[in-house]
N, C-alpha and C positions, 0 to 999 in steps of 0.2 A: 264659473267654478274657480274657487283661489288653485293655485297652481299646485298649492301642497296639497291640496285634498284629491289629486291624483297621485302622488306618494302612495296615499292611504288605499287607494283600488289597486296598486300595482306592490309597491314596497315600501312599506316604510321608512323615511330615516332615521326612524326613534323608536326602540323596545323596550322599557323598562326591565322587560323578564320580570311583569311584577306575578306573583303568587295567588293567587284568588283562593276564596274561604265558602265554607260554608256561611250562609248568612245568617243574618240574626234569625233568620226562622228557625232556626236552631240554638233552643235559648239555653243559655245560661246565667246562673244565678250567683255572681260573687261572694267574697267576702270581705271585711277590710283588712289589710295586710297588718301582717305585726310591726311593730313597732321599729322601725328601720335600723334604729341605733343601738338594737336591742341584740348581742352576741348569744345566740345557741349554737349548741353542738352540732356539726354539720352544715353551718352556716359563714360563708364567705362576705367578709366585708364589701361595700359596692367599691370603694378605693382600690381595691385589690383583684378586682375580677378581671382576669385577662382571656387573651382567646384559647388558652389551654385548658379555661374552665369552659369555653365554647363549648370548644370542639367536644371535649368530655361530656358537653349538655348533649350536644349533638346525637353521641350516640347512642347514649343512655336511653332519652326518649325516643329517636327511634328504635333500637329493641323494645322498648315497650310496645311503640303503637303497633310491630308488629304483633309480636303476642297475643295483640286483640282481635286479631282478624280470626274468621271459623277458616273449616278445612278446606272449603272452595275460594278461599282467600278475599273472603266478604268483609267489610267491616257495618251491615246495615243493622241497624237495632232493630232487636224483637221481644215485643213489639214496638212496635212507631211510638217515641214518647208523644204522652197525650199531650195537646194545647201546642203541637207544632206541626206547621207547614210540613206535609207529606213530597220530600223528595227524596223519590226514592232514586239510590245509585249515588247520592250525594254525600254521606259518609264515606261511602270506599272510595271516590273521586277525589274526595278531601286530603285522605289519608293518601293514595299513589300520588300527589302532586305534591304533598308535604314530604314524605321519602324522596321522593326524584329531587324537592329542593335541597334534603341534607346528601345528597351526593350518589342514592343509589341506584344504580345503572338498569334499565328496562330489561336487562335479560339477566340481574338477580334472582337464581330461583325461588328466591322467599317473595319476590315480586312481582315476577313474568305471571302466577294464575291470576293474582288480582287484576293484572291491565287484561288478560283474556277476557276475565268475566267483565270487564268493565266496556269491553268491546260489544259486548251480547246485550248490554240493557239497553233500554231504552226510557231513559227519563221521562218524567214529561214535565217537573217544574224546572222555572228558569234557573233557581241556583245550581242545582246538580247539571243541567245541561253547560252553563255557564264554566262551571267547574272543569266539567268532564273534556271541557275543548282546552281550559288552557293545559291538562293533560297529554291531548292530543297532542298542542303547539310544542313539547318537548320531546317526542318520539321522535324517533327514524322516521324518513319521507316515506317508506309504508305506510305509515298512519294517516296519510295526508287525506286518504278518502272519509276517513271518521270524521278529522276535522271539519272538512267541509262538509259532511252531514249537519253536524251540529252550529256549524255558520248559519246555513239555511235557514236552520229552525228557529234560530235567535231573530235572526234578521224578520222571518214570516211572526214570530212571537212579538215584537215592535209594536208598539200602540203609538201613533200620529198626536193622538187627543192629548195623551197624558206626556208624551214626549221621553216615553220611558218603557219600561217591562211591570209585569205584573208575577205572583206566583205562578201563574201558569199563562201557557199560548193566550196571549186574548188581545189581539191586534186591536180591538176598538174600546176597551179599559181605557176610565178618566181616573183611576187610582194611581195616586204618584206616591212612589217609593223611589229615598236614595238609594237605600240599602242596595236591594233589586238592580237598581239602573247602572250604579256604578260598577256591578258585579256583573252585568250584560258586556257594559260595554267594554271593560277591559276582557273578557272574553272576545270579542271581534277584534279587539286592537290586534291580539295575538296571533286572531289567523290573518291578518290583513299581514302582519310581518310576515308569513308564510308563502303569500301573493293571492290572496284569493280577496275578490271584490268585494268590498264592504262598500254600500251606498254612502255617499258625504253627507246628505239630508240628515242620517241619522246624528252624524256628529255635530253637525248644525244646529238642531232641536234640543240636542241634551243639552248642550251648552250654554243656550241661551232658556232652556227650563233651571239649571243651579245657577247662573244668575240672578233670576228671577228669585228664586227663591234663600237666597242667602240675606239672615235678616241683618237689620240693622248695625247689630253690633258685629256686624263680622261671620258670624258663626251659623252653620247650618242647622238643621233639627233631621226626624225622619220623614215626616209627612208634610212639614209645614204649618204643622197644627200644634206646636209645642214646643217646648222651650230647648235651647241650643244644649246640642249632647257632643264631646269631643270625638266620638267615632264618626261623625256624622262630617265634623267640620273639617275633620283629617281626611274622607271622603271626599268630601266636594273642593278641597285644596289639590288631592291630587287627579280630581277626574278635569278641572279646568285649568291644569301645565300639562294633561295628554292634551285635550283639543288646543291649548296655547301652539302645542308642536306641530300640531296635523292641522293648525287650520288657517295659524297666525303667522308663521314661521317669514314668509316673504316681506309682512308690512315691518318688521323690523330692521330691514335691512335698511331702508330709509332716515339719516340723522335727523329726523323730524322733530326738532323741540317744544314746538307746538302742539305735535298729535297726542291728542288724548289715548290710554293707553287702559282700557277698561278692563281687560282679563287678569293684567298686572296688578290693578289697585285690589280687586276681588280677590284676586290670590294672596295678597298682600296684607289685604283689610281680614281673612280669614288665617292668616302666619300669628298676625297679632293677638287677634283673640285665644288662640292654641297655644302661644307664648304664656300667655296672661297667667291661662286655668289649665296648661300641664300639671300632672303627677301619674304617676305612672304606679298606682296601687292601686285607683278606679278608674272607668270611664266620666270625666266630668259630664255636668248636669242629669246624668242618669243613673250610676252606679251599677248596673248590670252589663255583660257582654264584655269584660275585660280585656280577654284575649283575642276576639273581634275589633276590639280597640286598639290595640296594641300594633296588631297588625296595620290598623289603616294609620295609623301616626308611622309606620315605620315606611310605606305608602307614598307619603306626602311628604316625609325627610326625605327620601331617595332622589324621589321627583323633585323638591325646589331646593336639593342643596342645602340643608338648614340643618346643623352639629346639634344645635343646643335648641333646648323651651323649656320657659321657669330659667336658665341661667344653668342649664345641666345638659349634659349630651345626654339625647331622648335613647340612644341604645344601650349606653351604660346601665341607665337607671331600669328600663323595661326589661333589660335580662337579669339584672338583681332582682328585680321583682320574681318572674319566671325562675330561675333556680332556689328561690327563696320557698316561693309555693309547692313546687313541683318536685324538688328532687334532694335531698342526702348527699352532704361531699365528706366522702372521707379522705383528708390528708395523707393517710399514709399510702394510701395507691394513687391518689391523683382522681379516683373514679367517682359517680354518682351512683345513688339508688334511686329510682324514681318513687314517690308516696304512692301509696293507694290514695288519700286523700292528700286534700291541700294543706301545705304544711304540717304535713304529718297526722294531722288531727281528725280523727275516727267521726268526730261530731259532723265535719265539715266537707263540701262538695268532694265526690267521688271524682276522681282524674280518669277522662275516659279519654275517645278519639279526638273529641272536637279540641278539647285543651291541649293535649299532644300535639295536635298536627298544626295548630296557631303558633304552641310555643316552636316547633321547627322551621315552618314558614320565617316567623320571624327571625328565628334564631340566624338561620342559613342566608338569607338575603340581607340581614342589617353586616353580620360581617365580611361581609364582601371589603378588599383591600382602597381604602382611598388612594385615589391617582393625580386628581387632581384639585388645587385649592380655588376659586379664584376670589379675589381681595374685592370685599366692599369698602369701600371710606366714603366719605360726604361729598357728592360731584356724583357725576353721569357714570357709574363704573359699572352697570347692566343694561346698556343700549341693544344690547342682543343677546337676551338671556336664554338661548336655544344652544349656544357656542361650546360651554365647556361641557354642559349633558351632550351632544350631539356627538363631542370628539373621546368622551368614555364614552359611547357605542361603539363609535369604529373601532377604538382598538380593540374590546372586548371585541365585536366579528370580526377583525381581521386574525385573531386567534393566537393573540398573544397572552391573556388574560381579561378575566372579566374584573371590571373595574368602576366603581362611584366618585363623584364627584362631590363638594362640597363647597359654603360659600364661607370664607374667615374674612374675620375683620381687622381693621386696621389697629382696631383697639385691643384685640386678643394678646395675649402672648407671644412672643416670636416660636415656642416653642410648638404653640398650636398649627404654628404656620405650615411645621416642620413633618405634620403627620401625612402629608402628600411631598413625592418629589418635584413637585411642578407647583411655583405662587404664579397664577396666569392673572395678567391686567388689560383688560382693553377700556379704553374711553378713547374719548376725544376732546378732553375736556386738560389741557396741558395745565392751567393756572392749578390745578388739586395741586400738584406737583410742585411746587411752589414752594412751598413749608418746606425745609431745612431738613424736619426733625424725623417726615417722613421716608424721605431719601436715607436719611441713615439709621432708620430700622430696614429699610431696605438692605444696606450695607450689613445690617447685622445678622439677617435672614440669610444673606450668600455669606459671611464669614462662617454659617453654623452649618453650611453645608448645601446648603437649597440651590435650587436653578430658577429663574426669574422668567413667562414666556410676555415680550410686553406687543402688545396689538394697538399699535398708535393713528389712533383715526384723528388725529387733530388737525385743524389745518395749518399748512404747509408743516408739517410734522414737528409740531413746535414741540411736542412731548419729547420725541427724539433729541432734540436739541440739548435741551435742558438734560436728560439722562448721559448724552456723549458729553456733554461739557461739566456736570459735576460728579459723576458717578470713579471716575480716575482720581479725583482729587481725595476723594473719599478712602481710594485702597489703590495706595501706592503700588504696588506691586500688580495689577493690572494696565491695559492698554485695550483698545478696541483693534478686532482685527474678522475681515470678512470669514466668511464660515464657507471654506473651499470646497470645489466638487465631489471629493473626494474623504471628506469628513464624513465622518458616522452618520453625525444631524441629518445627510442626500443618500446615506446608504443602509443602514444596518437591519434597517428590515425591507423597507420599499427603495429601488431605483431613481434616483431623482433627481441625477447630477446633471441631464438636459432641459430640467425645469428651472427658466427664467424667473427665479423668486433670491431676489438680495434680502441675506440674513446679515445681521450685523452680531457679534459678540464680544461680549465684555469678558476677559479669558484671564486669570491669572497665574498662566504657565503652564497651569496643572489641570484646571475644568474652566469648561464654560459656566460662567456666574447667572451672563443677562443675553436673553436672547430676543432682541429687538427688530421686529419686521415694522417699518414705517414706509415701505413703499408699495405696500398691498395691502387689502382689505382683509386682514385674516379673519379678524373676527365674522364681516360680513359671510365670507365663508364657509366658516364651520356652522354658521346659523343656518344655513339655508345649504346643504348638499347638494349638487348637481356636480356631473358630469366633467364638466369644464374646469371646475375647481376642485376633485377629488384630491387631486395630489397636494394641497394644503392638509387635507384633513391627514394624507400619507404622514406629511411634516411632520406636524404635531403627534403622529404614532412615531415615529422615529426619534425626535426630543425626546417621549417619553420613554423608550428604549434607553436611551444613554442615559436618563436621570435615573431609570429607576433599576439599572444595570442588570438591564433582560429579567423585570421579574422578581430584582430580590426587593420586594415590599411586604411584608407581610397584611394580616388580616386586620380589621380596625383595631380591636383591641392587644394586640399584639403587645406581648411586655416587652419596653424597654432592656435592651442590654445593660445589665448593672454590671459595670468592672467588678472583678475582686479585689478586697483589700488589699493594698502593698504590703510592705514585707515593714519590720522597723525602721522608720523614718526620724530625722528630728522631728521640735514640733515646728521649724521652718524649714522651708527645703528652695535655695536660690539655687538659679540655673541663669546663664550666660546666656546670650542671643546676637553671634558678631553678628555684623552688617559686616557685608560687600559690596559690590559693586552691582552683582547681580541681583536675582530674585530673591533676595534672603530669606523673605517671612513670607511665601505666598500665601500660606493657611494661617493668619493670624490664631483665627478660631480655636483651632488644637490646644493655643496653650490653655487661653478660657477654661476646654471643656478639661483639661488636663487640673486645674485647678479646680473645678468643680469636684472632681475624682478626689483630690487628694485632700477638698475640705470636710468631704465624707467622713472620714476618718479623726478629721479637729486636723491634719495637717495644713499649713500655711505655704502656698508657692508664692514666692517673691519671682518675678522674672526682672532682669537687668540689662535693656540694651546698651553693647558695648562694639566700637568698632574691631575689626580684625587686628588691625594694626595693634591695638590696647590690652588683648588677652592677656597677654601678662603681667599686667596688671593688676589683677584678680586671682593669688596663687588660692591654690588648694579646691578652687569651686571648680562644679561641672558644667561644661557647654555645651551647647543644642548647637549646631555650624549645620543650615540647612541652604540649600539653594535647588535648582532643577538643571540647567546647562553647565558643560566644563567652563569652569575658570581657571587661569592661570595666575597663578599666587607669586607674588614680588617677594624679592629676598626678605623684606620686612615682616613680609605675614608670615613667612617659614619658620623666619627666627622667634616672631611671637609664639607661634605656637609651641615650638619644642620648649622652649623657655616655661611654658604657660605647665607642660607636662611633667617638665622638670622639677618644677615646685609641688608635683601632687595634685594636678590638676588633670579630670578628667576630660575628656572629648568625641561625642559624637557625631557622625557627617554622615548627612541620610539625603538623597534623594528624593524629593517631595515629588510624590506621585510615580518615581518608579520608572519612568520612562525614558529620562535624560541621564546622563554621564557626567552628574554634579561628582556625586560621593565615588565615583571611579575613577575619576581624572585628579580628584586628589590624593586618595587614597598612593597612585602612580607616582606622584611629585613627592610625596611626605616620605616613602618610603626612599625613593634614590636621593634624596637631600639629606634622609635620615641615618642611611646605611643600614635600614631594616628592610623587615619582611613584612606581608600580610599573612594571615595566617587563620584559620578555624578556629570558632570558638567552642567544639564538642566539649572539650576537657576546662574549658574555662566557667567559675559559677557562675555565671548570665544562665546558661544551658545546664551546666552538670550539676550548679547546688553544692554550697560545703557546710559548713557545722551552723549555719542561721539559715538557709532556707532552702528548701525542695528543690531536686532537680523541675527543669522547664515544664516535661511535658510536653504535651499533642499542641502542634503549633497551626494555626486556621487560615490559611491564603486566599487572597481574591482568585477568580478563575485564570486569570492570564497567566501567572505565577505557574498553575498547575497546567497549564496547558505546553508552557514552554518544559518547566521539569519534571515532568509527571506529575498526576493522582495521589501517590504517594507519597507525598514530600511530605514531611510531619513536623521539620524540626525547626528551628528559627537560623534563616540561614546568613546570621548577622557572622562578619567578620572582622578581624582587629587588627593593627601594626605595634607588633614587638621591638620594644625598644629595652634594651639593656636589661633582658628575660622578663618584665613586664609588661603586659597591655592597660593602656588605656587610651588610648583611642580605638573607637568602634565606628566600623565602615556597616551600613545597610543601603545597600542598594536599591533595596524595596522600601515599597512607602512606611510609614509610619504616621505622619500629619494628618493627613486624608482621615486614616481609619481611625484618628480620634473624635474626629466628627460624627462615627457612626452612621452616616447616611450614604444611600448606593449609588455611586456611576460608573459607568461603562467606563472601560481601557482606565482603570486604577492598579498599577502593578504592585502587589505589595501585598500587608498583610488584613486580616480582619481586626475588628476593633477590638477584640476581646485582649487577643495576640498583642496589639501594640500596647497595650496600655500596660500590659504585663509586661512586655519585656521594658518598658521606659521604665516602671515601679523596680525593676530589678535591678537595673544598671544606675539609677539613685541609689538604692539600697546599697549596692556593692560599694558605691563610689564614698559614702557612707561608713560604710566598714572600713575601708580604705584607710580614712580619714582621722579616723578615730585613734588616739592612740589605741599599742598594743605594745606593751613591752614581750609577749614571748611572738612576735612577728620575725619568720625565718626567711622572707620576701621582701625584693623592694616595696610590692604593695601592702604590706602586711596580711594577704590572705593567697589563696588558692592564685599561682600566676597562670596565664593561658597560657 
């Protein structure tokens, strides 16, 4: 017996948490959707669907599917629609496991009768039994005697011949059904996660029956008697990555380049065909079962990791479909109506349980938060393709959050990169690495904010080589430096500073960029879970702690942070940049995305590096003077500066990342050189606002911030040195670079991105005003002095 098919009798290392449906025996009869491009009232562009219209879908149809239940909290039809498979207990099965997936708790009183009564049936076909246990597999371990009831009876329901289930018990049935089978046996996956014995034979037989039967082109059918249907192929894609985990998991751990790799191709050969004939308005080659479609594509995305088919992200599209059908948004509350019929339309299918609780399934499990990305490119870059599904488990059971993985390409967007805190690479294969152009999209995925996890299986860790010897050259202001005992990476959730595992990182001052293990097998690892090696898969929950700073990731579709508008700008706005001697620019990125911000608007940033020495050379403009550790400034730079002020020139000194004694140790020198003060800027317009723009407002801190000055803290706690009754130099001690990135890590002292962007749009603006002539100006600055 392979060694992981006792995982499967004891514990699994692999849960999906997938969702199981009633099956197609429960039919449904579509329609073609309208016309995508077509705006009606109530209707949300797919460009623009975020998780706030989720979450809104979320609960909208649940209120409905509840409504549909009678007073014993039934949801069975009466009577039994004609021309379907009689399972009985399989509606209300559907419906409790579709609620429990949109979030609601077993001891919901609008809930707790339906799971009572759903304890009292007794099914007898496979899909309601099927169902009814992965119900169980979510309950409190009281329930744990149901489940294993209905273990039993799947496993005794089994048919050898057929290598599969039938509608009902019939151990010696030669009727093969995928439908059936895939709906079986992901009901045993789920109690085998609970630890109850599920025989290997069976996952042996199914496995090698949807091989068998997957046709030529790729794509499965129902019975094998017909032509390829997409719910079927989304089916058999992700019922062969469960048995790839439960059955295959060890022979990869072998760099074997010769081993033929048949479950791979099959999944593979079945990715492409689904790629080909996505849309997400039918079932391809069948056009019926929509929302049984839907589900099993969202199925087979989870499982192999796959954003996009057709060249579109398959949950975008599938829930603009779904709220398109199903539900009325009106704009001015944010809320849905659910239809009685589809799309509105009195002619067309009535919206009952089964639609409901497919479009929640889906709903609930596609948005789950991406955690982790890992990069395809052309080379050996899935020699263990068990690795990053394996390590979104643990973290989800280790109970930090539940979390998906996905695979992005090399050729995507850096921005796509950016929709997980983790771009994770393993090969072994160092020549990929080669290319020039790759390495500095890499460069440009950590200037935007990303963390890098790299798993170098090459030999004699030539990949490492090539990354320690060009990756510096690339961003000056980094160094490689070992990742100490005593680092977050060995602590912040698991213990791990007695674990002999050398991490190498790539750090520039502020965050770790690249986190490179080349002297263990990590990937091997996370493929394959045991005992011995737990504390790898800890690693990787702890990376992912610090990248995704405990948790702030939202849901997939989460919108984007859009800055606000600045205040009146020129239509160019230049900014200085000294150099030091120190870290000057460790976030090169900021300024990018700072420029991205203000071309929003048609404004132009020019950035200008100039040395410290040189500032006054540049009267009347404004400077960014960033670094992270104290410097001490030579008479030359002192004299620049005051000179550079004296002319009308503004200055601010920020502290990148908040943690070092940059902007406080000069802040100290300027002022006893200068024979000022530091001072609050309550009363200054940065914060108080004068006759062109609003006071500040509610100011947004990372946790650290509020932890050292209280929950409370609301204001911008930027400070300034008064010189001759005018400020213009601004001292923040807290970050601001960082939070223009917009992306989450751990131990960032400082503000949120919304905050930074607005108080830099301010302190331009003012600088700005400043600048501007004003003949009735009663201030050295011409406006409000701090």
């Amino acid at each position: 017996m392979n060694p992981s098919c006792s995982n499967f009798r004891r514990r699994s290392p692999w849960c999906p948490r997938i969702s199981l449906l009633l099956g197609i025996a429960l039919a449904n009869t579509v329609h073609p959707a309208m016309t995508s491009g077509q705006d009606s009232p109530g209707r949300i562009p797919t460009a623009r669907i975020d998780d706030t219209h989720v979450a809104a879908a979320i609960d909208a149809l649940s209120e409905r599917l509840l409504e549909l239940s009678d007073e014993q909290g039934s949801w069975e039809p009466r009577p039994w629609p004609s021309g379907q498979s009689r399972q009985d207990g399989g509606y209300t099965a559907l419906a409790v496991l579709a609620l429990r997936s949109a979030g609601l708790s077993p001891q919901d009183p609008r809930l707790k009768p339906s799971i009572s009564l759903l304890s009292q049936m007794e099914p007898s076909g496979t899909y309601a039994r099927s169902i009814r246990a992965m119900v169980w597999s979510r309950m409190p371990e009281s329930s744990r005697p149901l489940l294993e009831e209905d273990a039993r009876w799947l496993i005794k329901a089994w048919s050898p011949r057929s290598a599969g289930w039938d509608y009902r018990s019939n151990p010696t049935s030669s009727r093969r059904d995928n439908s059936i089978t895939q709906i079986a046996l992901l009901a045993l996956h789920a109690a085998a996660e609970r630890g109850i014995e599920v025989p290997p034979r069976i996952l042996e037989a199914v496995e090698a029956r949807f091989m068998a039967m997957q046709l030529r082109n790729g794509a499965w059918d129902y019975q094998g008697k017909a032509d390829a249907r997409g719910s079927m192929t989304a089916a058999g894609i992700a019922t062969l990555a469960l048995t790839r985990q439960l059955l295959h998991a060890e022979e990869a751990l072998k760099l074997d380049r010769s081993r033929e790799r048949p479950i791979e191709e099959a999944i593979e050969h079945g990715l492409t065909w689904l790629d080909r004939h996505f849309v997400a308005s039918e079932n391809p080659g069948y056009g019926k079962y929509l929302y049984y479609y839907l589900w099993t594509v969202e199925r087979a995305g989870m499982a192999t990791g796959v954003r996009s088919l057709g060249g579109k992200d398959w949950f975008r599209m599938g829930t603009a479909e779904l709220l398109e059908r199903l539900l009325d948004f009106d704009p001015a509350t944010g809320t849905f109506t659910v239809h009685d019929n589809e799309f509105g339309d009195g002619r067309r299918t009535v919206i009952g349980t089964r639609q409901l609780s497919f479009a929640l399934l889906f709903l609930s499990k596609g948005r789950i938060p991406i955690g982790i990305n890992k990069l395809r490119f052309d080379g050996r870059w899935n020699n263990r393709p068990l690795d990053a599904a394996n390590t979104a488990k643990f973290i989800g059971d280790s109970g930090e959050r539940r979390i998906a993985w996905q695979v992005v390409d090399m050729n995507d967007p850096v921005q796509q990169w950016l929709d997980a805190p983790i771009l994770y690479i393993a090969t072994d294969q160092e020549t990929a690495w080669a290319d020039p152009t790759r390495l500095d999209k890499l460069v440009e995925y950590m200037h935007r904010g990303g963390l890098i996890v790299v798993s170098d299986q090459s030999p004699g860790q030539r990949l490492g080589r090539i990354l320690r010897k060009n990756l510096p050259e690339r961003i000056p202001s980094s160094s490689w430096r070992a990742v100490k005992r005593d680092d977050p990476i060995r602590t912040i959730l698991f213990d791990l500073q007695r674990k002999r595992v050398n991490l190498a990182s790539l750090h520039n001052g502020v965050r770790d960029m690249l986190i490179l293990v080349d002297n263990h097998d990590l990937a091997g690892s996370l493929q394959l879970p045991r005992r011995a090696n737990q504390h790898m898969l800890q690693m990787m929950a702890n990376i992912w702690a610090v990248a995704s700073e405990r948790n702030q990731v939202g849901p997939r579709l989460k919108a984007k942070n859009t800055p606000v508008d600045p205040p009146s700008l020129p239509r160019t706005v230049t900014i200085l940049r000294p150099r030091h001697e120190d870290a000057w620019n460790p976030e090169p990125g900021a300024q990018l995305l700072l420029a991205e911000h203000l071309a929003r608007t048609g404004i132009r940033l020019e950035t200008i590096e100039v040395s410290l020495e040189q500032l006054h050379e540049h009267p009347g403009s404004f400077a960014w003077l960033c670094g992270v550790d104290p410097i001490q400034l030579d008479a030359t730079q002192v004299q620049a500066i005051q000179q550079f002020i004296g002319q009308g020139g503004s200055l601010l000194i920020e502290t990148v990342g908040g943690r070092g004694e940059f902007a406080a140790s000069l802040a100290e020198q300027l002022c006893r050189e200068s024979h000022a003060e530091e001072v609050p800027l309550h009363d200054h317009a940065v914060i108080a606002g004068n006759d062109q723009m609003e006071p500040f407002g509610k100011a947004w801190y990372r946790q650290p911030i509020l932890d050292r000055f209280g929950a409370g803290l609301d204001s911008p706690r930027l400070s300034g040195i008064r010189i001759d009754g005018s400020t213009r130099i601004f001292i923040s001690r807290e970050d601001l670079s960082h939070a223009l990135l917009g992306t989450p890590r751990w131990n960032i002292h400082g503000y949120r991105d919304e905050t930074a962007y607005r108080l830099l749009d301010r302190l331009l603006a003012i600088h700005a005003q400043d600048t501007r002539p004003d003949p009735e100006a009663t201030t050295p600055g011409g406006r409000t002095p701090g």
